[in-house]
LOTOR-73981 format. One record per residue (C-alpha): residue in one letter; x, y, z. Coordinates in steps of 0.1 Angstrom, whole numbers, plus 2048, in hexadecimal, padded with zeros to 3 digits. Example, Ala and Ser with C-alpha at 12.3 -4.5 7.8 and 13.67 -1.06 7.14 Angstrom:
REM residues 2
A87B7D384E;S8897F5847;
END
This chain:
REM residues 733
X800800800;X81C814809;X82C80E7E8;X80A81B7D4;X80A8397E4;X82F8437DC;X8298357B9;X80884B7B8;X8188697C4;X8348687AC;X81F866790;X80988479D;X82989C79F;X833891778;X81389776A;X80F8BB781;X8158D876C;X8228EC783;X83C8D3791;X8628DF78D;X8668BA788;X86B8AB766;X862888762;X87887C740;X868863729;X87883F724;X89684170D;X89D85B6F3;X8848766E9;X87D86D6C1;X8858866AA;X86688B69C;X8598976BB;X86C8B96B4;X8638D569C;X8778F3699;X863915696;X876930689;X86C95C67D;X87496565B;X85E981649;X87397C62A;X890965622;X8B497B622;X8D296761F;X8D5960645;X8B694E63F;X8BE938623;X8DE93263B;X8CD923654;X8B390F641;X8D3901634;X8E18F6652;X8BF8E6663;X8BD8D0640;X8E08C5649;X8D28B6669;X8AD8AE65C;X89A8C466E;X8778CD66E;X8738F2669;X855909667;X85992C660;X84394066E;X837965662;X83F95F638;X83197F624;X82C994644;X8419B664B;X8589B2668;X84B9CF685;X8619BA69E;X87C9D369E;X8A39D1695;X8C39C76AB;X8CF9E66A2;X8B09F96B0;X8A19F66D0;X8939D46DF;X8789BF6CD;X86F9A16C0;X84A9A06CE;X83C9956A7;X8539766AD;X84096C6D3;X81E9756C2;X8219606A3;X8319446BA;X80F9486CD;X7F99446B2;X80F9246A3;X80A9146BE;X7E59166BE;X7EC8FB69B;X8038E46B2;X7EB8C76C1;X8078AB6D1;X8098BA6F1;X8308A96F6;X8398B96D6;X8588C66DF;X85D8E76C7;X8808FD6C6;X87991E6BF;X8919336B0;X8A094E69E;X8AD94B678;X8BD964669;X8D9964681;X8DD93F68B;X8EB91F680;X8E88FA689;X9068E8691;X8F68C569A;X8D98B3696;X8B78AB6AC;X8C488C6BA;X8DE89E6CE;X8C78BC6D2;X8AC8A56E3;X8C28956F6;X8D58B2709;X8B08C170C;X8A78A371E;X8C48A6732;X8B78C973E;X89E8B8750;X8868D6747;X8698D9734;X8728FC722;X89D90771D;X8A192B715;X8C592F70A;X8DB947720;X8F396271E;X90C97572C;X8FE99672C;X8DE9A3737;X8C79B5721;X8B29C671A;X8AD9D273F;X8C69D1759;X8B89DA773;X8AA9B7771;X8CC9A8778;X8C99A07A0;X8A6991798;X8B8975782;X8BE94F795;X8E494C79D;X8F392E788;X90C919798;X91D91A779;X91A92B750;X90394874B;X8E795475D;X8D496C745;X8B696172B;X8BA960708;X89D9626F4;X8A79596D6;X8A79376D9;X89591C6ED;X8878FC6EC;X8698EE701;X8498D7703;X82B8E96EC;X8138E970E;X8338FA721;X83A90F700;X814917705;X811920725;X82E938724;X81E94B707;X7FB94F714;X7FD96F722;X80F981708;X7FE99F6FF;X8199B26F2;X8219C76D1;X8349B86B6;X84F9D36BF;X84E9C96E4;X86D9B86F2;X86898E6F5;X887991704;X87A9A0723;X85A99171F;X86B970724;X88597F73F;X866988757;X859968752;X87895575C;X88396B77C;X85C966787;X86594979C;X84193F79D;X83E943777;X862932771;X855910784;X83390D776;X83E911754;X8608FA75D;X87C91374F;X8A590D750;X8BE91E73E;X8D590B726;X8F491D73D;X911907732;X90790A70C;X9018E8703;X8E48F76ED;X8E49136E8;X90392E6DF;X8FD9506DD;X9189666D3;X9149856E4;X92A9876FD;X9399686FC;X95196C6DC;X9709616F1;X95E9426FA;X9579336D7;X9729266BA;X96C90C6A1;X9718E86A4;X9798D3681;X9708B1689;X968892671;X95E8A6656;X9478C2667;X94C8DC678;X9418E4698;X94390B6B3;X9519006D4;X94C90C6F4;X96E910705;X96491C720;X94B90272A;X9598E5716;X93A8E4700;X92D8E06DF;X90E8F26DA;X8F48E56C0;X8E79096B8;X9009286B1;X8ED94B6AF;X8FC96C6A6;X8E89806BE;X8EC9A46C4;X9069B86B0;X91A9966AA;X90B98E688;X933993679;X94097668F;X91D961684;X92496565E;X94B95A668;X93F939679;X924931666;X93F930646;X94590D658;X92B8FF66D;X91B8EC664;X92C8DB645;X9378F9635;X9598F8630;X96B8DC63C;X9948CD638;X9838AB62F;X9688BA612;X9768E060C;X9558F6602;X9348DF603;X91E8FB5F7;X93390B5DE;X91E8F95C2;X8F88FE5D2;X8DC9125C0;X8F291F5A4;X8E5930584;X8F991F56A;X8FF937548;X90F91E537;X8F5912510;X8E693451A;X8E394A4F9;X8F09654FA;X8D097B4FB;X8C496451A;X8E497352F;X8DC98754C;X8DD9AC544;X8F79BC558;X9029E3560;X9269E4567;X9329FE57B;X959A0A574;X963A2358A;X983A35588;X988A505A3;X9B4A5359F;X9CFA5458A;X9D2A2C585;X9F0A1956F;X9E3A01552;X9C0A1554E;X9C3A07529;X9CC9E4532;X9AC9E6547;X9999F0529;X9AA9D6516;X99D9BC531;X9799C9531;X9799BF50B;X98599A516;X96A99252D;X958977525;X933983521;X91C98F508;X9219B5504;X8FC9BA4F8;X8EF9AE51C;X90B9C852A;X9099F0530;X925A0253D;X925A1B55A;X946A2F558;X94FA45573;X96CA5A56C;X97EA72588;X99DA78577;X9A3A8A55D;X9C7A77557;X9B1A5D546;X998A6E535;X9A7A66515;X9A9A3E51F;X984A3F526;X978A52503;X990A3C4ED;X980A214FD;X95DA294F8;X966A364D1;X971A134C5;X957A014DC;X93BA0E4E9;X920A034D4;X92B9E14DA;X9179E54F8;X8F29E5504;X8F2A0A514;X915A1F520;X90FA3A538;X933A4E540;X936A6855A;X95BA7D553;X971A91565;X95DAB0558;X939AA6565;X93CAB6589;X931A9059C;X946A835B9;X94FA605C0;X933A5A5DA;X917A695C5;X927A535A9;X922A305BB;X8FAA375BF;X8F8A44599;X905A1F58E;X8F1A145A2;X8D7A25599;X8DCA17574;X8D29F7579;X8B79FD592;X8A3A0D576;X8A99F655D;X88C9DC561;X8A29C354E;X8C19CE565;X8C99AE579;X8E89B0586;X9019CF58C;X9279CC588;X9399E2598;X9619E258E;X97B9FB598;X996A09581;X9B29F5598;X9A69D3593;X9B29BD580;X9999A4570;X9B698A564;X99496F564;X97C975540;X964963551;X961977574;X93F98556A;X933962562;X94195057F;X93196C594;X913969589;X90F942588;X9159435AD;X8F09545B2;X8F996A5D6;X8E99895D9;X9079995DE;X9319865D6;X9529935CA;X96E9845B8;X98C97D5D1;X9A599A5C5;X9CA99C5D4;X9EB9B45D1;XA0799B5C8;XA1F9925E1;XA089A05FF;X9EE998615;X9D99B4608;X9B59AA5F9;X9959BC5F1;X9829A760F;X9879AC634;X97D98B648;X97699B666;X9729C3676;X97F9D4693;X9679E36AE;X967A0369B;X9609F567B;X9849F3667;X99A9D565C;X9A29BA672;X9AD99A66B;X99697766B;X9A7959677;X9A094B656;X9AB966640;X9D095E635;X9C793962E;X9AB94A61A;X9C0964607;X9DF9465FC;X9C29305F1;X9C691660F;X99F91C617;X98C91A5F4;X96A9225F1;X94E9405FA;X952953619;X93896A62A;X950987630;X9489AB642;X95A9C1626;X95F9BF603;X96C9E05EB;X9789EA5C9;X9629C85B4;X9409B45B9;X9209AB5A7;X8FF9B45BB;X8DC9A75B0;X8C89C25A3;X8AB9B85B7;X8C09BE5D6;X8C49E15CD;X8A19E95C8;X89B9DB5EB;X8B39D4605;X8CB9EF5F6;X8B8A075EA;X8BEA28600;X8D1A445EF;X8ECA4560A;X8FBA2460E;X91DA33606;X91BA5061F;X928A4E646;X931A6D659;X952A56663;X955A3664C;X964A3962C;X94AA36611;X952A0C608;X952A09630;X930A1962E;X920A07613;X92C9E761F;X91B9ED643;X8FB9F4635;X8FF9D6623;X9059C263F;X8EA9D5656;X8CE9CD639;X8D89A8641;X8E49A261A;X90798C61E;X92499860E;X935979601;X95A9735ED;X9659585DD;X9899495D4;X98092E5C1;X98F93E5A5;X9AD952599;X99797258F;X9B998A58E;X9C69A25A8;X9C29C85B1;X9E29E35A4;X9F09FB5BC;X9E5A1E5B5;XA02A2E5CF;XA1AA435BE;XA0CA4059D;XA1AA61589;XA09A70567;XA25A8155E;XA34A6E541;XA23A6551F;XA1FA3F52B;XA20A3D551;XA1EA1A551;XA42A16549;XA4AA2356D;XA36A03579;XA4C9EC580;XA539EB5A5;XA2D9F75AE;XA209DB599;XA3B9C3590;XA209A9582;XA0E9C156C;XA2D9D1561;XA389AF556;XA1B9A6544;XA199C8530;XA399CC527;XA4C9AC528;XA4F993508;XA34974508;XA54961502;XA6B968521;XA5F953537;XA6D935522;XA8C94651E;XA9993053D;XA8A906535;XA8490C50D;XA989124F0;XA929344EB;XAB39484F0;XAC19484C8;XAEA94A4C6;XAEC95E4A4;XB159674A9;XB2D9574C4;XB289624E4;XB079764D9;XAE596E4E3;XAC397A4DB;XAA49754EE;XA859854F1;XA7D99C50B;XA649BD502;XA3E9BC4FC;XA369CE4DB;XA279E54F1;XA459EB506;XA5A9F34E7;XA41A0B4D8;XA3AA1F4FC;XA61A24502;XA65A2F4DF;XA48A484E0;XA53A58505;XA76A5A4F9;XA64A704DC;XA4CA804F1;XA6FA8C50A;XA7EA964E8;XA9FAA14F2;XAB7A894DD;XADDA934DF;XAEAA9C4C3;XB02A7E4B9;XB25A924C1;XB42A8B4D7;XB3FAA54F0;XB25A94505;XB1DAA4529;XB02A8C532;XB1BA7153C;XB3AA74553;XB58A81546;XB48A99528;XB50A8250A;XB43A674F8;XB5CA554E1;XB40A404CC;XB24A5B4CD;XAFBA564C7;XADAA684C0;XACEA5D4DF;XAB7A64503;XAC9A56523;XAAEA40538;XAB6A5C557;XAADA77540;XA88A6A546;XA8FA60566;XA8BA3F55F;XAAEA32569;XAA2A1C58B;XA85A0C575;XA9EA0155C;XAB49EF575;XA969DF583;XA969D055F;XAB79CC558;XAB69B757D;XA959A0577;XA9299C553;XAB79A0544;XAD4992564;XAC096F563;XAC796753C;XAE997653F;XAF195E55E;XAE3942546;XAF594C528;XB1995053D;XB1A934553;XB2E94156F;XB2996656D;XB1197A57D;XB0599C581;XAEF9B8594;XAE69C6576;XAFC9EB577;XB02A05560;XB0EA28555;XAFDA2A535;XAD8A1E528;XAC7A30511;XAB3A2E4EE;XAC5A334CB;XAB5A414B0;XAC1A39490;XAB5A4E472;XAC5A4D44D;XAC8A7344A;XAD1A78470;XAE8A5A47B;XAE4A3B468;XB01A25476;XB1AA26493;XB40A1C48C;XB509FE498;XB559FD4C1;XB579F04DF;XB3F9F24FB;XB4B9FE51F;XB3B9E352E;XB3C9C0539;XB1B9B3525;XB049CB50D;XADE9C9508;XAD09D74EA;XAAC9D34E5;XA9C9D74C4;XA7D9F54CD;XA709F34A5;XA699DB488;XA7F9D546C;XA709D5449;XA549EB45B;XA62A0746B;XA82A0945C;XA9B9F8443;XABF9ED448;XACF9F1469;XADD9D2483;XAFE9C848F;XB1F9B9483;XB359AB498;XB599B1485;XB6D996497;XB5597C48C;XB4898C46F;XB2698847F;XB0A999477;XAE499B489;XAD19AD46F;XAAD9A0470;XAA99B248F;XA869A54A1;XA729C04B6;XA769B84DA;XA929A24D8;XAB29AB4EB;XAD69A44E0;XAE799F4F7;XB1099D4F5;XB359A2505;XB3F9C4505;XB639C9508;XB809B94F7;XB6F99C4DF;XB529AB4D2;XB5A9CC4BF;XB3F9D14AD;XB299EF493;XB069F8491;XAFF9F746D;XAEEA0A458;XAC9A14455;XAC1A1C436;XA99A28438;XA82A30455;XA8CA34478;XA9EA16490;XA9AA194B6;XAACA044CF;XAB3A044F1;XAD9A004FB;XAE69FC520;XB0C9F4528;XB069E0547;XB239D9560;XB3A9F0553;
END
């Protein structure tokens, strides 16, 4: 009898609502007991993130509130989120299993990192019928604070934006809201749970150690990512848990976008980039007339080497011209005449062109929002491409692969050479400027391929057209009183909840540096090659050198002679036409005062390379380009490239048409053909008297390169028609 009535009164405190004891079911909860309730008024990209991430795991969702306008208020604003408890309130009005167990929470801001099997479990651990997750901080009223249980250990404040609880408990805990959709559920819920009445009738705990739940404000320090077995998981150091939920809460959406690049499956060692090939809109056995129309924005707002290779580029890219208008912006006058030659030859190659010049009064900022602008009222506009002068798009296909990726907003990976430097931050400082993600050099040196939710972007990205009419449209998402205007338009990106995203999956080219770019000469480019050794080189350097060193290329035409190509048609006709443009040739006689003692023994019509100032950018090419072939061509010797004397001959039938037979006072000479025999001019070349050697059929670009002193006395021989350039240095003399 004795027995019964223990047995009886057991069973009468598990089945009595308001009992602070939890009597668990037999075994494991099944899954399909839980269903995940979740606020989204519209699906943004944090959305579509997290719907992601609970199909990983097989969840059950139900959005609530589809189609309605969010009145719930903003994290940046003051508290809300009273829409969320009232259309919780009415869903559960639908639920009819009374031990339905239903998680409620936030989406745009959260990620799963495990499944409901674990999530079950460590809620039946909890031995409660409802597990608000906690926090750190108190908020929104702290005043509240002393009110608050004491934990014997983890965190003693409610978080409301996440819990999970029985439907009746769930119920219960909702019946008396009465709230506007702008009130705050987080203090709703806070009053419930420091109501010690309240707390034990309803049967709420907090999840303190974060074996659920993880909210991020407040708590950065605690949380770093854990690769394990092919996933990725956020751990909590601090507690020595691995929480099933991660939620950006508060002004921590930054660190949010970081994790959830990897939790769940996002990026792992094991797979690289899982999602890099999801929802894409493929363009390729597209006609061209079903392409995407596209504005492209170019903006140039400095003085900026290789404005014509840019132009060249543009040209190259890979996509239908007749789905493509052109939005030039041009600051500076400098490149005025790049822009018009431009548009001359090419401009009705494309759909629409729109150009803004150095003459039209409209500054940078104003600029941005007029490309914009553009495309937003084009009704066929879908995309906008916005590309400064700087970057250089090495990949045709940039547009394309930008495009097929379907984001609302991604930019090409773009790098300096031989530095850290990117057009993406991973990561901000607290008052909004660069800082460095743990991620982000494994990222920029291709270690970490794929697409990465990143806080900044600048200088090149495609945005959807239909963002810009929505999220983006205000007329001042440029302008800050104390960001810069990129800075500024990339926080109202972020704060309109549209991910910024880059990818690396590709070699799209790199960005030129713009410091100490001068406009003084005819062809400032030339002066390029320690700012931007790599476009230097591929301007002005022959297609051919690189072989110089494993093929066959080097010819021997005389003993001890070589020949080899080294100069870029390009490069040949620009140092020709700023020798012109300087103008001041000597006049071919002995009495010389350019060089040191006053006299020149075999005199030329010729321009010294330090009369243009151009003396340290020739030894830069003399060092990279010219010492390698001559330490392969004379085993044994080796050289840092010096000289007294470089300079351009000209060689003209009625001015001086030869040179006499001489020696060179220098170790090795380089003469490099600047013009085209047969085209330019007739006649001309070398003999070489001791070997009665001659190099006549002189190839444009091509260098000669041989002894100087003792064995290889040589003439310049006669040019009979036209005009013969070359460029002569007397290196190591």
């Amino acid at each position: 009898m004795r027995t019964e009535t223990l047995t009886l009164s057991f069973a009468f405190l598990c089945f009595n609502a308001f009992s602070p004891l939890y009597c668990e079911p037999k075994g494991p909860i099944p899954e399909g007991k839980l269903l995940v309730l979740t606020v989204a008024t519209k699906e943004t990209d944090g959305f579509k993130r997290f719907m992601r991430s609970a199909k990983q795991f097989n969840y059950t969702v139900k959005v609530l509130g589809r189609g309605e306008k969010w009145n719930g208020g903003s994290y940046l604003s003051a508290p809300g989120g009273g829409q969320k408890v009232r259309l919780l309130k009415s869903a559960l009005d639908d639920v009819k299993e009374e031990d339905k167990i239903i998680l409620f929470i936030d989406s745009y801001d959260v990620v799963f990192s495990s499944g409901p099997k674990e999530l079950l479990k460590k809620f039946q651990q909890a031995r409660h019928k409802v597990v608000f997750s906690s926090e750190t901080l108190i908020w929104p009223d702290r005043h509240l604070e002393d009110k608050h249980p004491h934990v014997r250990e983890g965190k003693r404040f409610l978080g409301a934006g996440g819990y999970i609880g029985y439907a009746s408990n769930l119920r219960e805990m909702v019946s008396d809201w009465s709230g506007k959709d702008d009130d705050s559920d987080q203090l709703y819920y806070t009053k419930l749970y420091i109501d010690p009445e309240k707390r034990k009738s309803i049967n709420i705990t907090l999840d303190s150690k974060c074996r659920m739940f993880q909210n991020l404000h407040g708590a950065l320090d605690e949380v770093v990512l854990k690769f394990e077995d092919g996933r990725v998981r956020a751990r909590n150091v601090m507690y020595d848990t691995l929480p099933v939920i991660v939620h950006g809460n508060g002004p921590t959406k930054l660190q949010i976008n970081y994790l959830g690049n990897y939790i769940p499956k996002v990026w792992t060692f094991e797979t690289g980039c899982t999602v890099c090939n999801e929802d894409l809109r493929p363009l390729s056995g597209l006609k061209e007339s079903e392409y995407p129309p596209v504005v492209m924005g170019i903006f140039i707002q400095q003085p900026t080497p290789f404005v014509t290779v840019f132009f060249e580029r543009l040209l190259q890219l890979r996509y239908p011209k007749s789905r493509l208008s052109l939005f030039i912006y041009n600051q500076e006058p400098h490149h005025d005449q790049h822009v018009r030659s431009f548009l001359e030859d090419h401009d009705a190659e494309y759909q629409a062109v729109k150009l803004i010049g150095p003459d039209d009064g409209v500054d940078p900022v104003t600029s941005r929002n007029m490309g914009f602008d553009m495309c937003r009222a084009d009704v066929d506009c879908e995309y906008f491409f916005s590309v400064d002068v700087e970057v250089v798009l090495k990949n045709e296909d940039t547009l394309k692969i930008l495009i097929e990726h379907n984001k609302m907003f991604i930019a090409p990976m773009m790098n300096k050479p031989g530095r850290l430097w990117t057009n993406f931050w991973g990561a901000l400082s607290a008052d909004g400027y660069y800082a460095r993600s743990e991620d982000y050099v494994d990222i920029v040196q291709g270690r970490r391929v794929g697409i990465w939710n990143v806080p900044y972007v600048s200088l090149v990205y495609l945005v959807r057209a239909d963002v810009l009419r929505s999220e983006l449209k205000a007329a001042d998402l440029f302008q800050s009183p104390t960001l810069d205007p990129d800075m500024a338009f990339c926080s109202k990106v972020r704060d309109q909840g549209v991910f910024m995203y880059v990818t690396n999956m590709y070699n799209f080219g790199r960005v030129l540096n713009t410091e100490n770019y001068q406009t003084k000469h005819l062809h400032n480019d030339l002066w390029q090659i320690f700012e931007n050794p790599v476009d230097w080189e591929e301007r002005y350097i022959h297609e051919n050198y690189s072989k110089i060193m494993k093929d066959d290329v080097v010819q021997n035409p005389c003993p001890d002679v070589y020949w080899f190509p080294i100069f870029t048609e390009v490069a040949c006709r620009h140092l020709i036409e700023e020798m012109e443009n300087y103008g001041q040739w000597s006049g071919g006689g002995n009495v010389d005062t350019r060089i040191q003692g006053g006299y020149e023994n075999v005199p030329t019509i010729d321009i010294h390379m330090n009369q243009i100032n151009f003396q340290k950018e020739w030894h830069k090419f003399l060092l990279e380009y010219v010492a390698p072939v001559t330490e392969k061509m004379f085993p044994g010797y080796y050289t840092r490239a010096q000289f007294d004397l470089a300079f351009v001959v000209r060689y003209k039938p009625d001015e001086q048409p030869l040179l006499r037979p001489h020696h060179d006072a220098s170790t090795f000479t380089i003469n490099v053909a600047l013009n085209q025999v047969g085209v330019d001019f007739q006649g001309g070349g070398s003999r070489f008297l001791r070997y009665n050697c001659s190099v006549q059929a002189t190839k444009q670009g091509w260098a000669l390169m041989h002894p100087g002193r003792l064995t290889h006395y040589h003439e310049g021989l006669r040019t009979t028609a036209g005009t013969r350039y070359i460029a002569v240095s007397f290196v190591d003399p």
